[in-house]
C-alpha positions in Angstrom: -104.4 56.0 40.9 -104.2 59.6 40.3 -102.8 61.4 43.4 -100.5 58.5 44.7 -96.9 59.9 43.8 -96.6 57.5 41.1 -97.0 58.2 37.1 -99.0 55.2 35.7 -100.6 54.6 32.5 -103.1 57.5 31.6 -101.0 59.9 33.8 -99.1 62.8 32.3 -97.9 63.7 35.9 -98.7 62.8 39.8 -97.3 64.8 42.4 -99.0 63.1 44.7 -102.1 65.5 45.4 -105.1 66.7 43.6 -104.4 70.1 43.4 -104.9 72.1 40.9 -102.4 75.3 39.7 -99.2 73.0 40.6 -98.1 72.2 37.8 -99.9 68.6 37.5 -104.1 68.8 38.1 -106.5 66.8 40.0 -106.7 64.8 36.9 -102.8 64.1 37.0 -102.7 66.3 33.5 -99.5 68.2 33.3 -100.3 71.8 33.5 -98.8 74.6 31.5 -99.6 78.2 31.9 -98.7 80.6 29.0 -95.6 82.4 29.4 -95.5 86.1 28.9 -94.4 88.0 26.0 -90.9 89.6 27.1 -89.5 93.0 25.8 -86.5 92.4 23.7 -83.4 93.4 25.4 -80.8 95.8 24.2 -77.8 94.6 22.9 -74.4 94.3 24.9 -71.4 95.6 23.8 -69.4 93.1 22.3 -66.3 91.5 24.4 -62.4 92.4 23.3 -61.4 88.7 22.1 -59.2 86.6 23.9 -56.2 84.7 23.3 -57.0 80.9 22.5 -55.8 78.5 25.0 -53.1 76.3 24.5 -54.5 72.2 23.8 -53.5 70.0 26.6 -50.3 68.2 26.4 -51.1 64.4 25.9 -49.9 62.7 29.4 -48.4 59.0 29.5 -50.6 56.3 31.2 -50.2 56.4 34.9 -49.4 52.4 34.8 -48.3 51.2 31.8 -49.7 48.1 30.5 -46.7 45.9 31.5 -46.9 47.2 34.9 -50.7 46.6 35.0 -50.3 43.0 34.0 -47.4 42.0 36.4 -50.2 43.5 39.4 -52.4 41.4 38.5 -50.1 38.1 38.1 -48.8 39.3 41.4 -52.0 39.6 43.1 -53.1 36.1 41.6 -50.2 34.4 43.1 -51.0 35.6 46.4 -54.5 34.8 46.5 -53.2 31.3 45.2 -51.0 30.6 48.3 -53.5 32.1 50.4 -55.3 28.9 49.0 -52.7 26.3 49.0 -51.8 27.9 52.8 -55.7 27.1 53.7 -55.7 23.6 52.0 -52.3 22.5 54.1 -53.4 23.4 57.5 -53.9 20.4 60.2 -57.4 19.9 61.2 -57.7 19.0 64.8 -60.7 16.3 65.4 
């Protein structure tokens, strides 16, 4: 429904009114309005060039791969005898 907030099919636009001269109408048809010629502006002077900048130096990984894979064996050794821990206590009836 035209006028809901929602684009639906048949809806270029809905802005949620059904106003006209806001850029979607009351028929949810986006509006355009004809843009004004413009004078053509005068040229600037052009800029002294500056020096190119130096490429960035390529930087080494911040963990290695190696370092990365002992994490994670390390972390899945601990969550495994956070299990075992949980499996071996006494249950009290």
């Amino acid at each position: 429904m035209c006028g809901d907030g929602t684009v639906q099919p048949g809806e270029e636009c809905d802005d949620g009114n059904k106003i006209d001269g806001d850029g979607c109408d009351a028929a949810c048809i986006a509006e355009t309005e004809p843009t004004e010629p413009t004078e053509p502006t005068e040229p600037t002077e052009p800029t002294e060039p500056t020096e190119p900048t130096k490429p960035a130096e390529p930087t080494e990984p911040t963990e290695p791969a190696e370092q990365v894979e002992s994490l994670m064996q390390e972390k899945l050794t601990e969550e495994s005898s956070i299990e075992e821990s949980a499996v071996e206590m006494p249950v009290e009836p």
